[in-house]
KOLNU-401630 format. One line per 8 residues: their letters; for each residue z, y, x negated of N, C-alpha, C. Coordinates in steps of 0.02 Angstrom, whole numbers, plus 50000, padded with zeros to 5 digits. Each point is the difference from the previous one (the first is absolute). Layout:
BEGIN
A> Z,Y,X,Z,Y,X,Z,Y,X ~ ... $
This chain:
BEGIN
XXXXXXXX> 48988,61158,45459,50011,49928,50009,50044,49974,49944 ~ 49984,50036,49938,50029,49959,49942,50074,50038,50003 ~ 50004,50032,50032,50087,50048,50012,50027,49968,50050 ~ 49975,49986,50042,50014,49939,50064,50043,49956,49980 ~ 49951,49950,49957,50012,49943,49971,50083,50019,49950 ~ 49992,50051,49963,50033,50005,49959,50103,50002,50046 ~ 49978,50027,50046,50062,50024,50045,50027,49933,50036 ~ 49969,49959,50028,50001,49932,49998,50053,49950,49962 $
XXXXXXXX> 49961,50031,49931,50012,49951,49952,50094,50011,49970 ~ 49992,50065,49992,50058,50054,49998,50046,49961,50047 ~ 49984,49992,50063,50056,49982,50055,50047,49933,50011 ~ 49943,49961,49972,50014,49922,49973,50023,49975,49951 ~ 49988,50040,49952,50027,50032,49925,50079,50004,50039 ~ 50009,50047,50012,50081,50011,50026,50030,49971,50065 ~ 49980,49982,50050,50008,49933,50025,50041,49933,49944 ~ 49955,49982,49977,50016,49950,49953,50066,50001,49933 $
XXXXXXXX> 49974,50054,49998,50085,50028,49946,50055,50006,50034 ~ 50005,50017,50073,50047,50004,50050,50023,49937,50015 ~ 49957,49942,50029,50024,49929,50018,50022,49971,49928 ~ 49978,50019,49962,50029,49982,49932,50081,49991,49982 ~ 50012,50104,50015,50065,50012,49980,50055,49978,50054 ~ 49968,49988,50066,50036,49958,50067,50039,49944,49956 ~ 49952,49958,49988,50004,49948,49984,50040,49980,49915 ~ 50009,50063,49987,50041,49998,49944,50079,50035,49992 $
XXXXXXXX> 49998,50067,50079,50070,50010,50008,49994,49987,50064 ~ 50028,49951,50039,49995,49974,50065,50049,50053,50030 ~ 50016,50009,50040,50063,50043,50056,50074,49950,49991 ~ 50055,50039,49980,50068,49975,49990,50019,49948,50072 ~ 50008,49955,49985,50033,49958,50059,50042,50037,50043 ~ 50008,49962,50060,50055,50053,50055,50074,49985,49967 ~ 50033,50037,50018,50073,50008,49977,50043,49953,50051 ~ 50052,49961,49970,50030,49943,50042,50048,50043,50024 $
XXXXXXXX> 50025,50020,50054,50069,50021,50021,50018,49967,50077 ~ 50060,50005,50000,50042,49976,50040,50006,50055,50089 ~ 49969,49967,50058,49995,50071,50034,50061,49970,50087 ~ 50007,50063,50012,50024,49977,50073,49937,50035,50045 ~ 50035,49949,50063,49974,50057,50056,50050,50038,50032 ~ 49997,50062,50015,50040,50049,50020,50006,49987,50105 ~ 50042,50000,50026,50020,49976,50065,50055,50049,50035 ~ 49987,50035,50057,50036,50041,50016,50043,49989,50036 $
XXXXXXXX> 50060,49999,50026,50049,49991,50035,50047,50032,50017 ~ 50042,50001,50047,50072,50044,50028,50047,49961,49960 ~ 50036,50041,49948,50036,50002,49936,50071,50017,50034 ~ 50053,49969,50027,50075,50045,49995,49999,50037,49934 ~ 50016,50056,50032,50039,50056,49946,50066,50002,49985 ~ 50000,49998,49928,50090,50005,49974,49999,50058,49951 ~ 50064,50045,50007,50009,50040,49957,50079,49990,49970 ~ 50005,50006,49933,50058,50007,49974,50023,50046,49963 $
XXXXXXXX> 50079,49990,50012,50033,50059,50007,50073,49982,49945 ~ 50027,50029,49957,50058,50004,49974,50054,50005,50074 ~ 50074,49960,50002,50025,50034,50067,50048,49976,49958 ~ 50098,50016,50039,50052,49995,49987,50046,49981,50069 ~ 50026,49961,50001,50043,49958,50049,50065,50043,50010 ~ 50021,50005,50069,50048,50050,50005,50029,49968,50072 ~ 50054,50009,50008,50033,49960,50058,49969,50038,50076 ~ 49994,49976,50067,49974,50022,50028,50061,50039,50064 $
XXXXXXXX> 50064,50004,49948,50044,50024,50048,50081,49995,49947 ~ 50013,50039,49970,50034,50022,49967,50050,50043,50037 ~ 50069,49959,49980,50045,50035,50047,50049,50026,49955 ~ 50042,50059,50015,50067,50028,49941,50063,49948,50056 ~ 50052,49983,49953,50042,50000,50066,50051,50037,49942 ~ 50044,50036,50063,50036,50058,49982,50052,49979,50049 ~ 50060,50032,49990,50051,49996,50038,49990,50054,50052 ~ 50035,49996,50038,50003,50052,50059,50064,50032,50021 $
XXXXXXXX> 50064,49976,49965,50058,50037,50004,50024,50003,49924 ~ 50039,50044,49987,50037,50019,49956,50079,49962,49976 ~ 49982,49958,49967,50077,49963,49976,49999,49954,49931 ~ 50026,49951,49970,50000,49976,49958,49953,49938,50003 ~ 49957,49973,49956,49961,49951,49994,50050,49957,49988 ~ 50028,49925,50024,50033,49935,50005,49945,49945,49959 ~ 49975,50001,50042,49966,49921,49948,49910,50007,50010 ~ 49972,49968,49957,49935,49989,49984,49984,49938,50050 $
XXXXXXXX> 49960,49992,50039,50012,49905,50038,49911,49993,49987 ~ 49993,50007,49962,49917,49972,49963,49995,49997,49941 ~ 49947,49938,49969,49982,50012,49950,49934,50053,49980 ~ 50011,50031,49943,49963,50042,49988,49936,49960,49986 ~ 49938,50023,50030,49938,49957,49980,49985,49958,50049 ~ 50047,49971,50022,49980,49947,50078,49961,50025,50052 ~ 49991,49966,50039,49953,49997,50067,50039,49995,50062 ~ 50010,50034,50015,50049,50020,50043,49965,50036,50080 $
XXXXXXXX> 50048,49957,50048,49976,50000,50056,50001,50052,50059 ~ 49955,50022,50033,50032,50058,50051,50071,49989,50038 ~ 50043,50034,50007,50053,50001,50024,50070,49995,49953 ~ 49967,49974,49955,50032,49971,49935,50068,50021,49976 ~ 50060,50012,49994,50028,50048,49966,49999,50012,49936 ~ 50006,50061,49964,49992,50006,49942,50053,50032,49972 ~ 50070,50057,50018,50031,50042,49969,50057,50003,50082 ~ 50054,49993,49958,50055,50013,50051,50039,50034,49977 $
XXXXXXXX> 50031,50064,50024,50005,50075,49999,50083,49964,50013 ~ 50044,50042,49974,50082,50007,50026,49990,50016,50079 ~ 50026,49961,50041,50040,49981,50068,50053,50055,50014 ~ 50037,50000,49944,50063,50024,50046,49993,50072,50033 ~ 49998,50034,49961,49969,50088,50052,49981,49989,50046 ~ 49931,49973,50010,49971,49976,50055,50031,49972,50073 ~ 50038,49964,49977,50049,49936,50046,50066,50049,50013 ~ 49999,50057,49957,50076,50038,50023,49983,50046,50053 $
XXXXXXXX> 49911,50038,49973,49955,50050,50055,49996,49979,50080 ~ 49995,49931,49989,49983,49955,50064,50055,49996,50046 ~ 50060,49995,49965,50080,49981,50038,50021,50076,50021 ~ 49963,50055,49971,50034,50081,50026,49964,50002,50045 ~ 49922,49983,50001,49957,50029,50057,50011,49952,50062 ~ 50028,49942,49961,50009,49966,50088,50057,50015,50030 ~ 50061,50016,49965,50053,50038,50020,49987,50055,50045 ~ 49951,50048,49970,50014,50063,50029,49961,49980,50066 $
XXXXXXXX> 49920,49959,49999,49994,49991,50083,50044,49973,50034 ~ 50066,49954,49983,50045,49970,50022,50021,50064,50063 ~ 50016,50055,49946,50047,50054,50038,49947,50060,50026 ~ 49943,49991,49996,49958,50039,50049,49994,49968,50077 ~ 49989,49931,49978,49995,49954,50063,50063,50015,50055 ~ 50073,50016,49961,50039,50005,50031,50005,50062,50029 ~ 49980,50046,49988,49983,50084,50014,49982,49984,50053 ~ 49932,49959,49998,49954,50000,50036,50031,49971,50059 $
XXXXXXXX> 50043,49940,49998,50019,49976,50070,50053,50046,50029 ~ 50039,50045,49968,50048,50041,50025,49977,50067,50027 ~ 49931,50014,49972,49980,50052,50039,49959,49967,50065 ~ 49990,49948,49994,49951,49987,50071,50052,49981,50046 ~ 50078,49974,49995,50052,49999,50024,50019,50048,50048 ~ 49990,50075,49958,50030,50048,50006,49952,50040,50062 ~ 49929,49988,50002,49938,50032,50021,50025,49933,50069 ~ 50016,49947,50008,50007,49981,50064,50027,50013,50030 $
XXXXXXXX> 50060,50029,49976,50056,50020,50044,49984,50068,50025 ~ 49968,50038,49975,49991,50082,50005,49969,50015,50047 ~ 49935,49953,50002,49934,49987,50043,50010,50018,50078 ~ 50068,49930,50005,50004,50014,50098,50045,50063,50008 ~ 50024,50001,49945,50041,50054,50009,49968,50078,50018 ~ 49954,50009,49950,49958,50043,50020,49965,50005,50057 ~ 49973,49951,50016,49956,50020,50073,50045,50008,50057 ~ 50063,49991,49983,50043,50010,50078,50040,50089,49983 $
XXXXXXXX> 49981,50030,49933,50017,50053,49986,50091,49995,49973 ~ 50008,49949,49985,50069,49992,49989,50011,50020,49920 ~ 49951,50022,49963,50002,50014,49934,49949,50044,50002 ~ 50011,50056,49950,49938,50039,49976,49933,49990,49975 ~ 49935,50026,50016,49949,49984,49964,50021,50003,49938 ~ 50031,50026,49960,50018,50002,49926,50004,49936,49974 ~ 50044,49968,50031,50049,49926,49978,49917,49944,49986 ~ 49959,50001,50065,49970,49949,50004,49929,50034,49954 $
XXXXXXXX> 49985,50062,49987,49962,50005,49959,50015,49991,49894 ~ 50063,50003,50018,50037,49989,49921,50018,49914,49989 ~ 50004,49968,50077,49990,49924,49986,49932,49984,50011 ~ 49949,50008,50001,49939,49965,49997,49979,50036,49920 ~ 49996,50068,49982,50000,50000,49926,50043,49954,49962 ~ 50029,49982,49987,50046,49947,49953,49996,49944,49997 ~ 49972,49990,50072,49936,49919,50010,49964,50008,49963 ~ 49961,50036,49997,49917,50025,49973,50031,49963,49923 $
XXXXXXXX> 50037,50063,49976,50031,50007,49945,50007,49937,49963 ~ 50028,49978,50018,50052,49909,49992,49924,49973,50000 ~ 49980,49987,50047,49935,49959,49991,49945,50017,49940 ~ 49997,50069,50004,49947,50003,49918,50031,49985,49937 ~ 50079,50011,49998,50033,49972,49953,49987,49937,49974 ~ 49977,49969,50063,50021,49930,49998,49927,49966,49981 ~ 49966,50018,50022,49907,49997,49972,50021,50023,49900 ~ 50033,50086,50009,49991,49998,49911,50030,49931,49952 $
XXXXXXXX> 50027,49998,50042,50085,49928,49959,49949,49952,49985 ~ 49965,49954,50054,49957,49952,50004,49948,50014,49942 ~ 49972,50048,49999,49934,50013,49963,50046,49999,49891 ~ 50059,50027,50043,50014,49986,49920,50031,49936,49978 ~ 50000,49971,50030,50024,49914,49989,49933,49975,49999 ~ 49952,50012,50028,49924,49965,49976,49993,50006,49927 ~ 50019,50076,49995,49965,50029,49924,50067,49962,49942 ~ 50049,50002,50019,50043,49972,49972,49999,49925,49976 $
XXXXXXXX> 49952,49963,50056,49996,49914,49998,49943,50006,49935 ~ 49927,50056,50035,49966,49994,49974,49998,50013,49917 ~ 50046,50021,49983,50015,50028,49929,50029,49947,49980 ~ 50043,49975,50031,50029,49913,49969,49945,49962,49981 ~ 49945,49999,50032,49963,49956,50015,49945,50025,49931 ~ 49992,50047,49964,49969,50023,49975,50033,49973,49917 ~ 50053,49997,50021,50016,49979,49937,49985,49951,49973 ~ 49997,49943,50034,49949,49922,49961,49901,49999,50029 $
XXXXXXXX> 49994,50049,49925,49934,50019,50008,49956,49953,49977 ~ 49943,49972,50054,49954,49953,50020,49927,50015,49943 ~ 49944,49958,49994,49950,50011,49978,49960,50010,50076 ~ 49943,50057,50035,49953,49981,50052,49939,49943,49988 ~ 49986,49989,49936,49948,49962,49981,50007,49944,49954 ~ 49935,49954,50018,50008,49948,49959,49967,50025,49935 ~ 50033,49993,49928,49962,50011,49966,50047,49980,49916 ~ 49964,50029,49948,50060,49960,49928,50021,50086,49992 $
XXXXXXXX> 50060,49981,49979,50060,50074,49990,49976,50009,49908 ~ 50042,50041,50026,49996,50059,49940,50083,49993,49945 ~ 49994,50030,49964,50071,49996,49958,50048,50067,50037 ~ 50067,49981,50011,50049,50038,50024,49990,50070,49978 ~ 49987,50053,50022,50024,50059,49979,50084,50038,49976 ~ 50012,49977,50044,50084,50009,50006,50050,49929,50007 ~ 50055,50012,49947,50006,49939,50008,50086,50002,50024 ~ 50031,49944,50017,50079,50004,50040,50034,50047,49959 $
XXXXXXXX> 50041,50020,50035,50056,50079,49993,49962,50051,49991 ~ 49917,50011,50030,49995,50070,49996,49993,50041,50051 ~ 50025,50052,50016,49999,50047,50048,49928,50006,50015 ~ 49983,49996,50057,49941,49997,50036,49989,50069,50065 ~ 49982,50061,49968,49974,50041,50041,49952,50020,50004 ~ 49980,50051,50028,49940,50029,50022,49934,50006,49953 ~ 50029,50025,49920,49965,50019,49949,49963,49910,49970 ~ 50064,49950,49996,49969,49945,49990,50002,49954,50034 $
XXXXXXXX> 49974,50010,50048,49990,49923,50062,49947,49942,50002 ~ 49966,50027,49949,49949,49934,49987,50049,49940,49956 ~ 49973,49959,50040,50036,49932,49938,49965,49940,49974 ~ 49931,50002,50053,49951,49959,49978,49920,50008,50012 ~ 49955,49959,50003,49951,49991,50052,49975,49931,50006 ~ 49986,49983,50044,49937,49950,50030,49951,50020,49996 ~ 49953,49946,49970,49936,50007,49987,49969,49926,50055 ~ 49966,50036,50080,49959,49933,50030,49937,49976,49975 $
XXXXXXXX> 50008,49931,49965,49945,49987,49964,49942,49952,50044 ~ 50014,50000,50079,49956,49967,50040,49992,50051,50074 ~ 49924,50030,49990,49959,49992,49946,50022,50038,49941 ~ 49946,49998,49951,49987,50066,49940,49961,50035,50016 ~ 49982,50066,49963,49952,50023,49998,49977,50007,49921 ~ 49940,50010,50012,49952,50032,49941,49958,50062,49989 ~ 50017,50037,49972,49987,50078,49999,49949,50007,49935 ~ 49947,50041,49994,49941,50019,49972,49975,50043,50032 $
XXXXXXXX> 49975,50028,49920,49968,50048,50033,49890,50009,49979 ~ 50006,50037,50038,49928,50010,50001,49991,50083,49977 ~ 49926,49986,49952,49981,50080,49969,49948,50021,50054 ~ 50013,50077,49995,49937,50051,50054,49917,49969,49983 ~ 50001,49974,49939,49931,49974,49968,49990,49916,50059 ~ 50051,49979,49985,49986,49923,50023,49979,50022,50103 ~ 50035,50036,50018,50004,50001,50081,49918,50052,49993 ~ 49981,50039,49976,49950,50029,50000,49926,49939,49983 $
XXXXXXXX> 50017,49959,49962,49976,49951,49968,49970,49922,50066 ~ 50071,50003,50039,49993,49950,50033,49970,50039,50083 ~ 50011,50057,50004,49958,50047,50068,49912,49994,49975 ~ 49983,49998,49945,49947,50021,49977,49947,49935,50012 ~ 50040,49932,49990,49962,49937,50012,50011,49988,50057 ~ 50040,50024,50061,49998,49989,50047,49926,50039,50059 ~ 50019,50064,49953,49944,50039,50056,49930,49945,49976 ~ 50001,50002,49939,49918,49964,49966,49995,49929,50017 $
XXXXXXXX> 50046,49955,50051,49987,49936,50021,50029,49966,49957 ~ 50025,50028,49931,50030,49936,49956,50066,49954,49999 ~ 50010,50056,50068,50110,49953,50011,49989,50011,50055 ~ 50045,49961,50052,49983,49985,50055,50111,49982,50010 ~ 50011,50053,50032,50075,49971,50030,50022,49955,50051 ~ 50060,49970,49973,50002,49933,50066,49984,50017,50055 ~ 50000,49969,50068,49994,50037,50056,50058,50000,50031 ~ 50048,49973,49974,50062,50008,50044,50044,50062,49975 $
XXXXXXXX> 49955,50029,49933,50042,50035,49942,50062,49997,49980 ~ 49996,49911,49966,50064,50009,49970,50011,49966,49933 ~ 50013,50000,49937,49973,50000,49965,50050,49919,49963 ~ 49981,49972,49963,50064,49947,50005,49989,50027,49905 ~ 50065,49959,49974,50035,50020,49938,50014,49956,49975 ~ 49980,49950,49929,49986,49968,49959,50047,50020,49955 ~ 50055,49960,49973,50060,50017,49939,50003,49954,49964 ~ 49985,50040,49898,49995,49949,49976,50053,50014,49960 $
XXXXXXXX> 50046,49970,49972,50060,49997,49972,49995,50004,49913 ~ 50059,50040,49960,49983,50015,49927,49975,49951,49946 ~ 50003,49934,50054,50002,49936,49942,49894,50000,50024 ~ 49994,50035,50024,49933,49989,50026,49983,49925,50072 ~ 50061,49990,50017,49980,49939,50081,50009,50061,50038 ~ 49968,49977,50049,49980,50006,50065,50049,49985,50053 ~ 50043,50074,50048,50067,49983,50025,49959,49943,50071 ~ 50045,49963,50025,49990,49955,50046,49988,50058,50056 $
XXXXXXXX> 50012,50026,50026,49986,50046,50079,49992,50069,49970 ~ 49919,49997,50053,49969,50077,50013,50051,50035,50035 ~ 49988,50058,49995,50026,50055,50055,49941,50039,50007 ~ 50004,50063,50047,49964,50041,50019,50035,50067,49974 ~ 49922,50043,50004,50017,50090,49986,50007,50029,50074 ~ 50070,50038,49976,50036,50029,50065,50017,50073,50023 ~ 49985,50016,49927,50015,50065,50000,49926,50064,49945 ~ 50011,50042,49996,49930,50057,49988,50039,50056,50006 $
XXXXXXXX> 50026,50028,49917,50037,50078,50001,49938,50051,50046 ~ 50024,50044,50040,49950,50040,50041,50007,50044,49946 ~ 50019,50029,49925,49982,50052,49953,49997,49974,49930 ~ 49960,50026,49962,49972,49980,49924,50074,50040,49972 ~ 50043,49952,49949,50031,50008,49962,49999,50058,49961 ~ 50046,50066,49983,49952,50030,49961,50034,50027,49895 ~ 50057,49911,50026,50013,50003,49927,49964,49957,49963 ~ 49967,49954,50042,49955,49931,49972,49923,50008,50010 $
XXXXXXXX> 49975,50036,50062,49936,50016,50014,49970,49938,50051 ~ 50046,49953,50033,49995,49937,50026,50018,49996,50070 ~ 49983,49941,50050,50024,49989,50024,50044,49950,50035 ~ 50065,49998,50027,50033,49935,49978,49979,49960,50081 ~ 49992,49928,49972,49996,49947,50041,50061,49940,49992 ~ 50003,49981,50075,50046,49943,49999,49973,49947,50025 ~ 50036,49953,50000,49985,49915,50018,50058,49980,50015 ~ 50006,49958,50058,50049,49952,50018,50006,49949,49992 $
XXXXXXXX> 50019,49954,49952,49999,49920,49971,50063,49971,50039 ~ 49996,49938,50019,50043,49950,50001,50037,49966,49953 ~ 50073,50000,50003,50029,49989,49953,50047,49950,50017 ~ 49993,49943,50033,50071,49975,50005,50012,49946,49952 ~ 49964,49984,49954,50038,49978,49934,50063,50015,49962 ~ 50003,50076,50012,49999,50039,49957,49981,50030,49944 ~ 49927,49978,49957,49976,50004,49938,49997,50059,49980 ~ 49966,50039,50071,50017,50065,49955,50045,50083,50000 $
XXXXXXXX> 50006,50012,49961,50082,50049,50003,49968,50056,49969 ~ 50036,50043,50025,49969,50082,50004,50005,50028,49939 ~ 49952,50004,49981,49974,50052,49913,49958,49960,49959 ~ 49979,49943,50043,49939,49943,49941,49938,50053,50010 ~ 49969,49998,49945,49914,50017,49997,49967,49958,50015 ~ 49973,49987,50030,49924,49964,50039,49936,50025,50017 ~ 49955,49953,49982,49914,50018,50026,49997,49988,50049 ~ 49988,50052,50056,49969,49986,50085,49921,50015,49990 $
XXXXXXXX> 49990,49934,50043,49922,50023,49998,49980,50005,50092 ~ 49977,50060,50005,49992,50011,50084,49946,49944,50010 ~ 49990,49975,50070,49949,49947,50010,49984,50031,50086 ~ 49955,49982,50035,49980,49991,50059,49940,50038,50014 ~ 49961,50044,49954,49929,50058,50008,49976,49955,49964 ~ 49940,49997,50040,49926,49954,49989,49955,50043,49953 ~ 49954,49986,49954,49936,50030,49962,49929,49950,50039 ~ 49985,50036,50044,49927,49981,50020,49947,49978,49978 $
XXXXXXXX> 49968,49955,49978,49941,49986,49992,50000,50014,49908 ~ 50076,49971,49966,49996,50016,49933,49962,49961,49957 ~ 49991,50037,49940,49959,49963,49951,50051,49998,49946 ~ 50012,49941,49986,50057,49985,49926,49950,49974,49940 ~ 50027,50043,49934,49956,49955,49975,50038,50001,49926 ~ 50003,49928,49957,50065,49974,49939,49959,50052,49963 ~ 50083,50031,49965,49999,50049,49964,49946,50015,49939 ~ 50007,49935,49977,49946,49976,49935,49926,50000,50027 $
XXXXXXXX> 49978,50029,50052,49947,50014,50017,49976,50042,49993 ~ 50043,50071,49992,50004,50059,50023,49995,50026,49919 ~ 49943,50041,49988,50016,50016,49913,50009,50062,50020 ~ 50010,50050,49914,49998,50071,50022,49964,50026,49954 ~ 49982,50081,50013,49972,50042,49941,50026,50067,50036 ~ 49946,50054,49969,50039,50072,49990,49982,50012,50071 ~ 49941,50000,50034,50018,50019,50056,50030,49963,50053 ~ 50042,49960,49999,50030,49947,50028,49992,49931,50015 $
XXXXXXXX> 50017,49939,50066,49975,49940,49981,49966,50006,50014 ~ 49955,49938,49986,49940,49922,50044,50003,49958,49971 ~ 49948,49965,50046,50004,49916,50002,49926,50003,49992 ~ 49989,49943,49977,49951,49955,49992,49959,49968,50066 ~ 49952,50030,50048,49958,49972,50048,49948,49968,49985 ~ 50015,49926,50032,49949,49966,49978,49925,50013,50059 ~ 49926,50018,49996,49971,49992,50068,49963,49951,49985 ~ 49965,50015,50071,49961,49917,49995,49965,49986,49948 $
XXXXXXXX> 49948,50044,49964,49967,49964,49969,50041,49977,49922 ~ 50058,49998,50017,50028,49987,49907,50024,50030,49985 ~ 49975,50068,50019,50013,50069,49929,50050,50040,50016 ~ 50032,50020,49958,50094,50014,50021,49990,50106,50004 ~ 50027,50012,50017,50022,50077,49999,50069,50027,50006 ~ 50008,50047,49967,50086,50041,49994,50013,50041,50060 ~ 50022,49978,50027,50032,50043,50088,50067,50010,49994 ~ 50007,50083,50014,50068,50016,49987,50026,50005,50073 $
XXXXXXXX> 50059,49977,49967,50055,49995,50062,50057,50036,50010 ~ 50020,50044,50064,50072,50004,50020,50031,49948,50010 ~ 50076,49989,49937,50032,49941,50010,50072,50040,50027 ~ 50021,49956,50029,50081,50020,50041,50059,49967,49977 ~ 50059,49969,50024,50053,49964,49968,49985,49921,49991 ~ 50030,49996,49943,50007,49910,49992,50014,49967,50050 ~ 49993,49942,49995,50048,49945,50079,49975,49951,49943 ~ 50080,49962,49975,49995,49974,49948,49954,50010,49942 $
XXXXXXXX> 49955,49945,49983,49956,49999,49950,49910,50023,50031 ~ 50005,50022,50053,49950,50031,50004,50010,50102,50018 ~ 49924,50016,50003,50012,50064,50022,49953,50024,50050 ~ 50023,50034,50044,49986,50029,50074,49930,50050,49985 ~ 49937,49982,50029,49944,50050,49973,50000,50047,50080 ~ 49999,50060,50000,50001,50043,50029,49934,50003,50033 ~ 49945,50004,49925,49927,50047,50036,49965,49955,49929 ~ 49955,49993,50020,49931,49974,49945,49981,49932,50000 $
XXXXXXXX> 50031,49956,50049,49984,49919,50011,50006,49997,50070 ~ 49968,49931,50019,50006,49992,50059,49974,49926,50019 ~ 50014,49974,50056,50022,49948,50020,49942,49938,49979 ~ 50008,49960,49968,49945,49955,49987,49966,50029,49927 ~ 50001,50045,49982,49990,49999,49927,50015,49979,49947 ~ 49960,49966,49943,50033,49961,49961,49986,50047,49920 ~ 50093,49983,49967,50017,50040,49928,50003,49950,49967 ~ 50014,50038,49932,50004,49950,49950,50089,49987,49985 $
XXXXXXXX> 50010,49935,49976,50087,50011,49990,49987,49974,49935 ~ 49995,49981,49949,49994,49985,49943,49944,50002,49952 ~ 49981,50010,49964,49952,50006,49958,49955,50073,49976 ~ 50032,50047,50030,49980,50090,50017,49973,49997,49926 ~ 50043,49979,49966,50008,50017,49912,49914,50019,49971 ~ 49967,49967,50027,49916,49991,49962,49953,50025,50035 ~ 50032,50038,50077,49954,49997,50049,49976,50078,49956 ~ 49928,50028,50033,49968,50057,50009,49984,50021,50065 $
XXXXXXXX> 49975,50068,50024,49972,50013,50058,49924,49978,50010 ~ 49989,49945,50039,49950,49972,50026,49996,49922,49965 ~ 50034,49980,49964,50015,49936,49975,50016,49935,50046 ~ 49952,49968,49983,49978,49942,50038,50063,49947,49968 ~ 50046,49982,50070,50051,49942,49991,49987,49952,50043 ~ 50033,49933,49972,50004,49945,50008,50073,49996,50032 ~ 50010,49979,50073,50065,49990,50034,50031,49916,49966 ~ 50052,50019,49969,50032,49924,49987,50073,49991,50038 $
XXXXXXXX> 50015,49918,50019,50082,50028,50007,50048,49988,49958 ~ 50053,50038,50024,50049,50022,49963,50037,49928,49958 ~ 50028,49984,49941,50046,49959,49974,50040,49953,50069 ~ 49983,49935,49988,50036,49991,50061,49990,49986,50058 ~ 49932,50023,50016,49969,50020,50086,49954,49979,49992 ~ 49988,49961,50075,49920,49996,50004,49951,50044,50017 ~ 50037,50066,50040,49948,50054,50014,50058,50056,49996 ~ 49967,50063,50002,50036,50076,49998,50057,49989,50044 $
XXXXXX> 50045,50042,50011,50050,50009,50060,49988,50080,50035 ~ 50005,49982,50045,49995,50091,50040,50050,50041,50004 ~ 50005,50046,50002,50048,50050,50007,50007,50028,50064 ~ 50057,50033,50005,50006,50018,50075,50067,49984,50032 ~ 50003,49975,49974,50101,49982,50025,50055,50011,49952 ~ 50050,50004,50057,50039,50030,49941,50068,49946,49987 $
């Protein structure tokens, strides 16, 4: 009984030293931080890309006959129109070629009517036997004759016009020229017949390329639900210019090399932009950012949310009853000032965005809002 008592006494004994030391180190207040709620949504997907502007139709113009370059009829650098002339070649050869070949059909033509002359007369003659088969088979050859002459004559007065005609050489496209290659009094043959080019700057294109990592990269979120391609599959093209604005008109991706590069390890992509400003001219560097693939049901969440350590990130989960925990996350690409969580959050869960600094695991916080606000802001859009 008196051991009874004693165990009792013992218990109340320490009881009492316990509500004591309660009451002398109370439990740390909850920690004030700043929280969102996390909100899931269909995110457009953008990826960007280094690209380079290149005309979408680049022409040489070259002469096509052999004679002396006469005059320049452009300015070098201008914008110059299809049909345009640009370089007028010496005439006279040409114009002398033209006056022999029409001469000589002159005197085939005349062949030609003297042998069909000759083939009329032979004709009745022959069928009444008054002349030899010889006569009337040696006048219908010389018809023949005379007449293909007279086809060659023709065909060389085409080629003859057409060589005149070659000499005041045209631009095919609209586009801004190039500086003269060759300039008046130089002999213009075969070895140097280039003299300029056109560059058509409506549209442009934009060329980039893509690494075996990124296309492996972007198959990989597709099989796993995380990208989702247009449905019309076509991808539109966002150009932002070196001063950092934003060109006035999208274009679309038009083209997909069917082989991986194998001096770069890449593969090249194009885009078709609208250009009839003219702003932009072939060899600028520009950021394309592809646009039109959806991210399903994404979770964004501002970067400053997201801490790190050695085995990678997390965030700060707040649950219901207060008490916060470290949940690591697969995070994916930026979209602006936030970042794309892959795997470890989910829709309606609420993190911490400010105040991480003091937190512990199981640490009881106090939701405040942010500087500014009357309550948290959510995340989830982009």
């Amino acid at each position: 009984m008196i051991r009874m008592l004693a165990v009792v006494f013992s218990t109340l004994l320490l009881s009492a030293c316990l509500d004591d030391q309660t009451q002398q180190n109370p439990p740390p207040p909850p920690v004030e931080v700043v929280a969102i709620t996390l909100k899931a949504r269909d995110v457009p997907a953008r990826f960007e890309f280094i690209g380079k502007t290149a005309s979408s139709r680049k022409v040489e113009i070259r002469s096509r006959v052999e004679g002396f370059l006469e005059k320049r009829l452009y300015m070098e650098g201008a914008m110059v129109e299809a049909g345009q002339p640009m370089f007028q070649m010496d005439t006279k050869p040409f114009e002398a070629r033209l006056q022999a070949m029409q001469a000589e059909l002159a005197q085939q033509q005349a062949r030609l009517e003297n042998a069909q002359a000759n083939l009329k007369r032979v004709r009745p003659l022959a069928k009444k036997n008054a002349v030899a088969r010889k006569e009337l088979d040696e006048a219908l050859a010389n018809y023949r004759s005379a007449a293909a002459a007279v086809e060659v004559a023709k065909a060389n007065v085409t080629q003859a016009e057409l060589n005149l005609g070659y000499t005041l050489i045209r631009t095919p496209v609209t586009g801004v020229s190039s500086y003269a290659v060759q300039q008046e009094g130089s002999y213009i043959g075969l070895g140097n017949s280039l003299l300029t080019y056109v560059a058509q700057l409506d549209p442009m294109w934009v060329e980039f390329s893509v690494s075996e990592n990124q296309i492996f990269k972007m198959r990989k979120m597709r099989r796993e639900g995380l990208l989702q391609a247009p449905a019309d599959d076509v991808y539109k093209v966002e150009v932002i210019l070196a001063d950092g604005s934003t060109y006035a008109h999208k274009g679309k991706l038009t083209f997909a090399d069917a082989s991986l590069s194998e001096q770069t390890g890449t593969f090249l992509l194009r885009a078709e932009v609208p250009n009839p400003d003219k702003l932009l001219r072939p060899g600028q560097f520009v950021r394309a950012w592809i646009e039109g693939g959806v991210r399903p049901g994404a979770i964004l969440v501002p970067q400053r949310a997201v801490q790190q350590r050695g085995e990678g990130s997390y965030v700060w989960v707040i649950r219901d009853d207060g008490s916060v925990e470290q949940r690591p996350v697969s995070t994916g690409v930026w979209d602006g000032k936030q970042w794309f969580i892959n795997q470890g959050l989910k829709d309606g869960e609420r993190i911490v965005l400010d105040g991480a600094q003091k937190l512990r695991p199981e640490s009881k916080v106090k939701i405040v809002p942010a500087d500014g606000e009357n309550q948290p802001s959510a995340a989830g859009g982009s």
